[in-house]
N, CA, C and O of each residue as an XYZ file, in Angstrom:
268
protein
N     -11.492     -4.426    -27.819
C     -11.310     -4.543    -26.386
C     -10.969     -5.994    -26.066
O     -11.562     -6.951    -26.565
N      -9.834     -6.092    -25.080
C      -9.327     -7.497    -25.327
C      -9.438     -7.876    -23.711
O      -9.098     -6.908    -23.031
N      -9.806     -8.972    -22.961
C      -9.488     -9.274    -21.594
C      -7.572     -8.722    -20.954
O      -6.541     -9.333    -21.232
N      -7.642     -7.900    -20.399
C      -6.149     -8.068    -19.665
C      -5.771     -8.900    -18.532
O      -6.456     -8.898    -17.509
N      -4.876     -9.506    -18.633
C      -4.555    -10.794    -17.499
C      -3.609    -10.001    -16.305
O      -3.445    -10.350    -15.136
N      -2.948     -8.601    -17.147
C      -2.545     -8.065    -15.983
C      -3.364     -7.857    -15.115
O      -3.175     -8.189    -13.945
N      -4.409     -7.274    -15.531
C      -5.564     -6.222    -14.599
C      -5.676     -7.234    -13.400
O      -5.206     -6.965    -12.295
N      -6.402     -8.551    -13.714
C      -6.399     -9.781    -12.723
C      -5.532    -10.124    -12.194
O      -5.966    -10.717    -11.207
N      -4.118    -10.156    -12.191
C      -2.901    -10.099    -11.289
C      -2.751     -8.850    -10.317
O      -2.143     -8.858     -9.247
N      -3.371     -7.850    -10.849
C      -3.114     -6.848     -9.944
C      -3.833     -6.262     -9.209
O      -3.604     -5.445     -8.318
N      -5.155     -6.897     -9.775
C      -6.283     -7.391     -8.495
C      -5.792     -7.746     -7.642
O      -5.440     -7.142     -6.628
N      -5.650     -9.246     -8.052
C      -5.031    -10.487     -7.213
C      -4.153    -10.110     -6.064
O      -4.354    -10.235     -4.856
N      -3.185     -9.647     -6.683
C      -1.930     -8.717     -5.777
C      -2.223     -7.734     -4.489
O      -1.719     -7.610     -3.373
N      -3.521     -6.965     -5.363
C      -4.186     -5.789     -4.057
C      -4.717     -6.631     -3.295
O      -4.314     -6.141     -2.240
N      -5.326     -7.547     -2.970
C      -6.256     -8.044     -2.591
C      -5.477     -8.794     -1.738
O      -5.702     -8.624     -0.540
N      -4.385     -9.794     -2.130
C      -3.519    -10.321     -1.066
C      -2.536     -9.553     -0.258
O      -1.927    -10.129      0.643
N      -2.314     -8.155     -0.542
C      -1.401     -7.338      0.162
C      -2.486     -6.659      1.287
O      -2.149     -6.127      2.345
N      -3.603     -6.785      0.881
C      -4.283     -5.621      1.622
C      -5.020     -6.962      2.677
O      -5.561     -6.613      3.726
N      -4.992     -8.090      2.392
C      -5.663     -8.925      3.812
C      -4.263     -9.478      4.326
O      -4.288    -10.070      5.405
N      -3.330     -9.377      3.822
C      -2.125     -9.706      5.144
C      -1.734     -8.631      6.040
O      -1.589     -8.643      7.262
N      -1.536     -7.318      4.839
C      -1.831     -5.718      6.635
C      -2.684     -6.348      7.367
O      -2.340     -6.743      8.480
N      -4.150     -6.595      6.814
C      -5.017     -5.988      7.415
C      -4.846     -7.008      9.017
O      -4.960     -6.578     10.165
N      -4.547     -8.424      8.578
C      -4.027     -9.585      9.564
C      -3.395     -9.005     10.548
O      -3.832     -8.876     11.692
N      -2.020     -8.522     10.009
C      -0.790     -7.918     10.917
C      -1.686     -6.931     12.056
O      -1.909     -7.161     13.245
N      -2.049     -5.897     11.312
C      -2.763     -4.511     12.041
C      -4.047     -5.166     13.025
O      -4.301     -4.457     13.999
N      -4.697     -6.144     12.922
C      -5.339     -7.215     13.866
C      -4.998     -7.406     14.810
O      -5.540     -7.118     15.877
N      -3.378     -8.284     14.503
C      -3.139     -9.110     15.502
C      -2.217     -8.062     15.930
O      -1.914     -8.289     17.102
N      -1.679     -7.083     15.519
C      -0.970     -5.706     16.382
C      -2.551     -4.569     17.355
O      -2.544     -3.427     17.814
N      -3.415     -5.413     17.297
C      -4.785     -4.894     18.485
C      -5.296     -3.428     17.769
O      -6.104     -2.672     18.309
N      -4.585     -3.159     16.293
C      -5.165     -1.851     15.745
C      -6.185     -2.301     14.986
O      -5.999     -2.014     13.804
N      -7.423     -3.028     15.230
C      -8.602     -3.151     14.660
C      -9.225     -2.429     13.406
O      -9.438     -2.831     12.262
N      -9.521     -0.770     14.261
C     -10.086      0.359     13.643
C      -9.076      0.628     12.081
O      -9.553      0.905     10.981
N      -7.557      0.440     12.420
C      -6.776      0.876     11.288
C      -6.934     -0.442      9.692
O      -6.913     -0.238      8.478
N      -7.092     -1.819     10.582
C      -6.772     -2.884      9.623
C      -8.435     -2.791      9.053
O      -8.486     -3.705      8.230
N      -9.548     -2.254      9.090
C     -10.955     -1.744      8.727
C     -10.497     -0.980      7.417
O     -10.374     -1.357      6.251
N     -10.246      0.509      8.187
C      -9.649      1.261      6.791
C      -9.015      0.937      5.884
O      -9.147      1.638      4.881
N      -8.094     -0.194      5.811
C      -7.161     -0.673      5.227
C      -8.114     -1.204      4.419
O      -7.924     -0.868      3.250
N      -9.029     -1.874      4.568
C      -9.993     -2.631      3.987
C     -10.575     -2.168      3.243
O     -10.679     -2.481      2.057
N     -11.218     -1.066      3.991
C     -11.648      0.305      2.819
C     -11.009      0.695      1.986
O     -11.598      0.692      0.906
N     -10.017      1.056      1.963
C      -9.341      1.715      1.419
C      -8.660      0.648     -0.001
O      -7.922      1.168     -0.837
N      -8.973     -0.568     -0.065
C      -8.650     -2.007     -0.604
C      -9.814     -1.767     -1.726
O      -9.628     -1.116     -2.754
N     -10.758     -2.249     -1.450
C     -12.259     -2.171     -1.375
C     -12.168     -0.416     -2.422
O     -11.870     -0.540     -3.610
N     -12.289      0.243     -2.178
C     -11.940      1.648     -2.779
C     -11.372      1.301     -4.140
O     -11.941      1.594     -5.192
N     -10.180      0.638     -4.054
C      -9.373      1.061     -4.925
C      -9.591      0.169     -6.122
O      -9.566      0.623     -7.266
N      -9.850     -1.372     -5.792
C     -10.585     -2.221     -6.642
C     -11.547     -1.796     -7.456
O     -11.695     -1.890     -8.674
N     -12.546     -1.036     -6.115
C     -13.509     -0.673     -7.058
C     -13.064      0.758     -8.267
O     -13.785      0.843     -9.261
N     -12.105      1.617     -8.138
C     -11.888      2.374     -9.181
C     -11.432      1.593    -10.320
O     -11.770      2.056    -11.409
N     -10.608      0.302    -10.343
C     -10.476     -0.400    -11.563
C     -11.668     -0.800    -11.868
O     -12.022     -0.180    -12.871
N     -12.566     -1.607    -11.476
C     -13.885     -2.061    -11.899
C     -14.656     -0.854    -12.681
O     -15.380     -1.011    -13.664
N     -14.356      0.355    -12.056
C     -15.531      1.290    -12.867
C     -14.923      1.670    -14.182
O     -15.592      2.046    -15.144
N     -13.681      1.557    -14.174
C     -12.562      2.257    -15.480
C     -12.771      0.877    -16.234
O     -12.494      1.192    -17.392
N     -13.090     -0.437    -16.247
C     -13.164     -1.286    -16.922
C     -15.339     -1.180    -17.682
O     -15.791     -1.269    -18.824
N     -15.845     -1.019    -16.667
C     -17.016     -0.729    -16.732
C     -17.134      0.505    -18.089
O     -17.807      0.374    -19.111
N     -16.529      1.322    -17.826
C     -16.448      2.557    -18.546
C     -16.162      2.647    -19.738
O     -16.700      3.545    -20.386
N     -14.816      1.342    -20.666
C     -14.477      0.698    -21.581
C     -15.169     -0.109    -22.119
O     -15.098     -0.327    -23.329
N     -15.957     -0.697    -21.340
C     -17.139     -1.178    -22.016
C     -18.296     -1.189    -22.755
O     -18.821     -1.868    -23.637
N     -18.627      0.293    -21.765
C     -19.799      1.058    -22.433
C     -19.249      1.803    -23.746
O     -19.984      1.716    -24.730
N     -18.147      2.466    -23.879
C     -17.507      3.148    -24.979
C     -17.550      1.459    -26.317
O     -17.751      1.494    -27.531
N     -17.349      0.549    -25.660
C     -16.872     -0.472    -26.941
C     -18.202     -0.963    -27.482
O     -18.440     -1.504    -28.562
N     -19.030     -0.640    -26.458
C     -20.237     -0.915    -27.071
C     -20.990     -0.123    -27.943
O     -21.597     -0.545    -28.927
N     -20.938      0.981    -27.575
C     -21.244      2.630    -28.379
C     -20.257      2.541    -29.409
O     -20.876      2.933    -30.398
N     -19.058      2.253    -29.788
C     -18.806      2.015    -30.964
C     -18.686      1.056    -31.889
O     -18.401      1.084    -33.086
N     -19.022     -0.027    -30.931
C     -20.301     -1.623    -32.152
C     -21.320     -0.685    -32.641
O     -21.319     -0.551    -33.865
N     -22.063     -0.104    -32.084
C     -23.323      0.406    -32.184
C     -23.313      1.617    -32.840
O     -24.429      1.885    -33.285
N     -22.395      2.527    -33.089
C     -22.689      3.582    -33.534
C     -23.425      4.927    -33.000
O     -23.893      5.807    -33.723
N     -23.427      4.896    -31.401
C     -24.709      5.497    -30.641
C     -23.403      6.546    -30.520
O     -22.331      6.137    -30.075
N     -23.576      7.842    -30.927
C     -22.858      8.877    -30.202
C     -23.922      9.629    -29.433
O     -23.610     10.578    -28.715
């Protein structure tokens, strides 16, 4: 299991696409929508975090030998 530098760019990427909507949808007085947006940011990050989480536990179970 090796660090990916993409994964962190495309963090990076979600994360700056999803607080300039969320800016725009602000300062366009749609509050409630630039929230979801957030959520929905927030959401999606977190499905990479758990799929990285998940690779982990497998790389460790096979250091270890634990089936």
């Amino acid at each position: 299991m090796e660090f990916d530098v993409n994964l962190l760019f495309r963090l990076a990427g979600i994360g700056i696409l999803i607080m300039v909507f969320s800016q725009v949808l602000t300062q366009a007085d749609k509050k409630e929508q630039a929230q979801l947006l957030t959520l929905a940011g927030v959401v999606i990050v977190m499905m990479f975090v758990v799929n990285m989480i998940g690779r982990l536990f497998n790389a460790v179970r096979t250091i270890f030998n634990i089936y």
